[in-house]
Structure formats: structure tokens, C-alpha cells
C-alpha positions as CSV (number, residue, x, y, z in Angstrom):
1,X,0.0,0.0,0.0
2,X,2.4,2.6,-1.2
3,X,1.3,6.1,0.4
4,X,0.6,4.3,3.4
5,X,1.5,6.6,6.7
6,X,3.1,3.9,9.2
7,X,4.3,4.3,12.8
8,X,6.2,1.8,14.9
9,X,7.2,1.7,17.9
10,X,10.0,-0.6,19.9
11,X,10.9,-1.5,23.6
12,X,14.6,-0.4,24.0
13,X,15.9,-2.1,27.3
14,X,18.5,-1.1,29.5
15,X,20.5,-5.0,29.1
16,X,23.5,-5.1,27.8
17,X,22.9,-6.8,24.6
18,X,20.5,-6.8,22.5
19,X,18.0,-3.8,22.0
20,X,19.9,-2.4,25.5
21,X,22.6,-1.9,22.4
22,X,20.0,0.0,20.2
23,X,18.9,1.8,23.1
24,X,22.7,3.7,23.8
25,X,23.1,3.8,19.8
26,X,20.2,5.6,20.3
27,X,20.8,8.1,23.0
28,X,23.6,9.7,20.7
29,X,20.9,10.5,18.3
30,X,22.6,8.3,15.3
31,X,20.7,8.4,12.0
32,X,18.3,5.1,11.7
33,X,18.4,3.6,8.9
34,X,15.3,1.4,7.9
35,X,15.4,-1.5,5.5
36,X,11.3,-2.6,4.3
37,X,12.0,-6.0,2.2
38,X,15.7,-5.2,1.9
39,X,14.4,-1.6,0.1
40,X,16.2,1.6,2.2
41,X,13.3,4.1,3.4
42,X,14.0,7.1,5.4
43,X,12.0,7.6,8.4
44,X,10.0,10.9,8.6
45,X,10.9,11.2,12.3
46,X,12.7,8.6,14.9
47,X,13.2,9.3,17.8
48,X,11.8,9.0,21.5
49,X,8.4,9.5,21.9
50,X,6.6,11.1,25.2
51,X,6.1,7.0,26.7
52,X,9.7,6.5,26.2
53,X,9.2,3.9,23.3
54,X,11.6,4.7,20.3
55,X,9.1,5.5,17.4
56,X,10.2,5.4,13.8
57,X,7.3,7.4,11.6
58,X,7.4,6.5,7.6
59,X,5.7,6.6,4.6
60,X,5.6,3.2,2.9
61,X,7.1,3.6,-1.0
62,X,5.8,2.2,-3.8
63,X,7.4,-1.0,-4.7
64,X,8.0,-2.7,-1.5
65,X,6.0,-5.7,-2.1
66,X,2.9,-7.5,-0.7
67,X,2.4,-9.7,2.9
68,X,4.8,-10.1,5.1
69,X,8.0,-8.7,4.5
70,X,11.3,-8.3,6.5
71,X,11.6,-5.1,9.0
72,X,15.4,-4.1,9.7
73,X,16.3,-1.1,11.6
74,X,19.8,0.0,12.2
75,X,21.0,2.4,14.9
76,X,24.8,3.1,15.1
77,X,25.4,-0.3,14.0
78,X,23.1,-2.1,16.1
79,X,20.8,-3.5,14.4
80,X,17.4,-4.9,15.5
81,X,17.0,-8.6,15.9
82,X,16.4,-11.1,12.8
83,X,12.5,-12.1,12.5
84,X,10.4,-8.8,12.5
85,X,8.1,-8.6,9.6
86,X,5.0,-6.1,8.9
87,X,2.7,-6.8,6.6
88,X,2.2,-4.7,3.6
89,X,-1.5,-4.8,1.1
């Protein structure tokens, strides 16, 4: 559905590995990089939102496919675990 406003939203732990990694990539306000079905898309906004989730706002491309495909984000080269998929019409 290209056109498609899309919000997401991920719990950044404090652990040591992991998202904990994402979440100190993140403090230093590194550019995210977002990979829908191994296609770059740059985020509108990512950042912290007022709950304290990290939010990544995007418009969804033309081009990207159908169903489920793969959800990669990348924060000064951590990069979110393997297995997240959002489903696209």
C-alpha cells in the first residue's frame, strides 16, 4: 500500500545486549536507517516518543512488495534482531 502513513514503535531495554545496544546507539541520536523488504526508506521522524518507546514514523514507497515482508532497523550499527516482519497490502 504505497502512500501508506506507518508508525512503529520498539521496547529499548536497558540490558547489555541486544535492544539495550540500540537503546545507547540511540541516546547519541545516530541516524536510523530502515530496510522494508531489503528496500532503504527514510523515516520521517525517529526518535523517543513522550512514553519513552523509540518511534520510527514512515511513509511506505511504492514497490516494496505484498504480505509479510522483513523489517530491519539499524541504529549506530546495532541492528534490530532477525525475524520482524510487517505486513504490507
Amino acid at each position: 500500500m504505497s502512500g501508506a502513513e506507518g508508525r512503529w514503535y520498539a521496547w529499548l531495554t536497558n540490558s547489555t545486549g541486544g535492544a539495550g545496544g540500540l537503546r545507547r546507539s540511540a541516546d547519541h541520536h545516530n541516524p536510523v536507517n530502515l530496510l522494508i523488504n531489503n528496500v532503504s526508506v527514510t523515516p520521517g521522524f525517529a526518535g523517543f516518543s513522550s512514553s519513552l518507546l523509540y518511534q520510527i514514523n514512515l511513509t511506505v514507497p511504492a514497490g516494496l512488495g505484498t504480505g509479510d515482508v522483513s523489517l530491519v532497523a539499524t541504529v549506530g550499527g546495532v541492528q534490530t534482531q532477525s525475524g520482524v516482519y510487517v505486513t504490507l497490502q
